[in-house]
C-alpha positions as CSV (number, residue, x, y, z in Angstrom):
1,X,167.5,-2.3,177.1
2,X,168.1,0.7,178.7
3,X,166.4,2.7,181.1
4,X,164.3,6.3,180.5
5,X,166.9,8.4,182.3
6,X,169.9,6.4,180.6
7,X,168.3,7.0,177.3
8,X,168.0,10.7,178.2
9,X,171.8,10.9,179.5
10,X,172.9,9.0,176.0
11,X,171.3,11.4,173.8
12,X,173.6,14.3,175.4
13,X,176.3,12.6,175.4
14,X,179.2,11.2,173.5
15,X,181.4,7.9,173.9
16,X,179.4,6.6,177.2
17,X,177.5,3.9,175.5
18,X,180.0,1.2,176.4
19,X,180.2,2.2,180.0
20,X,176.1,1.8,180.5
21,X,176.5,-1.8,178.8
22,X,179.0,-2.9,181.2
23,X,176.6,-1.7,183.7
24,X,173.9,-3.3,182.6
25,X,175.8,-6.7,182.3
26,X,177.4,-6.4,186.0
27,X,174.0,-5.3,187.4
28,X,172.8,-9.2,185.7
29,X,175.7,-11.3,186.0
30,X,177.1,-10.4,189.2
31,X,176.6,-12.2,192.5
32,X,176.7,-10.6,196.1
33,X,179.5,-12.9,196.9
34,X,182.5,-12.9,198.2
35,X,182.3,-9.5,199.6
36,X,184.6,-6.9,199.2
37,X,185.9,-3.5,199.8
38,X,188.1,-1.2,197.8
39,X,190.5,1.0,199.4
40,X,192.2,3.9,198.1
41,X,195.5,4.5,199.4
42,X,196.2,7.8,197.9
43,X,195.9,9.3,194.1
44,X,197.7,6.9,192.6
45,X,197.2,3.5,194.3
46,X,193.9,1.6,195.5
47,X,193.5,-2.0,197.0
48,X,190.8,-4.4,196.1
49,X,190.3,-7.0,198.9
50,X,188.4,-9.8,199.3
51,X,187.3,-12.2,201.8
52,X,188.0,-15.8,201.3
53,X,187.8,-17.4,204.6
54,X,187.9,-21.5,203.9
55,X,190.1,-21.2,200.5
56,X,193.6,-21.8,199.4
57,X,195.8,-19.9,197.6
58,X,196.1,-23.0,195.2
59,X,191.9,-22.7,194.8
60,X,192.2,-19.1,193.6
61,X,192.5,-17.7,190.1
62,X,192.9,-13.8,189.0
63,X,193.3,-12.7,185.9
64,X,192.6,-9.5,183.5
65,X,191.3,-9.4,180.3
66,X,189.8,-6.4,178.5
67,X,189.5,-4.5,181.8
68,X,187.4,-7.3,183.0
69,X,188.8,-8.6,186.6
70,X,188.4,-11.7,187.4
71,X,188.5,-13.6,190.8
72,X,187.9,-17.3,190.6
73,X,187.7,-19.6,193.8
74,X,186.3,-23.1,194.5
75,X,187.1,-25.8,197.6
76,X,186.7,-29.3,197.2
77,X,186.3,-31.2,200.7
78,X,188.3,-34.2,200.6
79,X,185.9,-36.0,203.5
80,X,181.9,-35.3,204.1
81,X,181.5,-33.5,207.4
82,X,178.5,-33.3,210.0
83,X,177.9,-29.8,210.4
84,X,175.7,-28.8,213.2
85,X,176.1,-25.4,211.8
86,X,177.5,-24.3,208.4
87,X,178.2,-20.9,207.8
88,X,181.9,-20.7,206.5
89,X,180.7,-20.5,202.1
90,X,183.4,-23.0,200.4
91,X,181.5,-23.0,197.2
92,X,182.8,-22.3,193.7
93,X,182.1,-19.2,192.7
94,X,183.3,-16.0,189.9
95,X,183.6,-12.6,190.8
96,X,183.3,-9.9,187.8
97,X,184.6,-6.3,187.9
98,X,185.3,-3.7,185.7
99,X,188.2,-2.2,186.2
100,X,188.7,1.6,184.3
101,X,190.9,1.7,181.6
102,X,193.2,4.4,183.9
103,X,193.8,1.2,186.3
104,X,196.0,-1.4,185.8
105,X,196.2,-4.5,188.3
106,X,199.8,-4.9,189.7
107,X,199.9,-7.7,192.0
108,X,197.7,-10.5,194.0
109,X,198.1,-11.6,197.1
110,X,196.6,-13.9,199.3
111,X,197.1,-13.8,203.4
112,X,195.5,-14.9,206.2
113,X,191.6,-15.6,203.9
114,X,191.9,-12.4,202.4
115,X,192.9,-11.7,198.7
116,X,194.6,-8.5,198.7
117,X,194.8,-7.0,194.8
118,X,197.1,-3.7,194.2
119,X,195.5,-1.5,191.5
120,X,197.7,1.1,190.3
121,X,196.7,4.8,188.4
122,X,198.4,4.8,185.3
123,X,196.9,8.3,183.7
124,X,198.1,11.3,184.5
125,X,196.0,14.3,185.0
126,X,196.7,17.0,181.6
127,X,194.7,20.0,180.9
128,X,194.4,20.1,177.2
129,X,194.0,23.0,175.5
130,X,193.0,23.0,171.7
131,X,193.6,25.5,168.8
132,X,189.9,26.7,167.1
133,X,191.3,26.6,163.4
């Protein structure tokens, strides 16, 4: 299942065993579209968007479950259309992230074919220091 170098990195570590999962599924399960970019706006705040050129808001589903992101999209054409060129994707597709447990998704929104999605740093930085009994 996993790679030489992963095994190597598990064996000195502790708690990370969950984290290469998720990678392992995301690097099978996930397609290249829609594309996307992450922005982070300062410490605390980051924006996830997403380009959706050819959808409606009504098409689109987000929701969060186990720190699993999910963006859902698919257009039905009402009439068949002769395109001389096709290059605008309207098909269904789902879009699977990860999201860190120090994240938590605020708000959608949908404007102008992009899906803008606030994620907000909930953790805040301690230094713990611990007593050797």
């Amino acid at each position: 299942m996993y790679s030489d170098r992963l095994r190597d990195f598990l064996n000195y570590s502790v708690g990370f065993d969950s984290v290469f999962r998720s990678l392992e599924y995301f690097n099978q399960n996930t397609a290249p579209y829609p594309h996307f970019d992450v922005i982070k706006v300062d410490d605390k705040n980051y924006v996830l968007e997403m380009a959706l050129a050819g959808y409606s808001k009504d098409s689109i589903s987000v929701t969060v479950d186990s720190n699993i992101l999910t963006v859902e999209g698919g257009s039905k054409e009402d009439s068949p259309k002769n395109y001389v060129r096709k290059g605008i994707a309207k098909r269904h597709f789902i879009k699977k992230m990860q999201v860190s447990d120090h994240l938590q998704c605020e708000k959608a929104k949908f404007e102008n074919g992009m899906l803008s999605i606030s994620l907000k740093n909930i953790r805040e930085k301690k230094i713990k220091k611990l007593k050797v009994d």
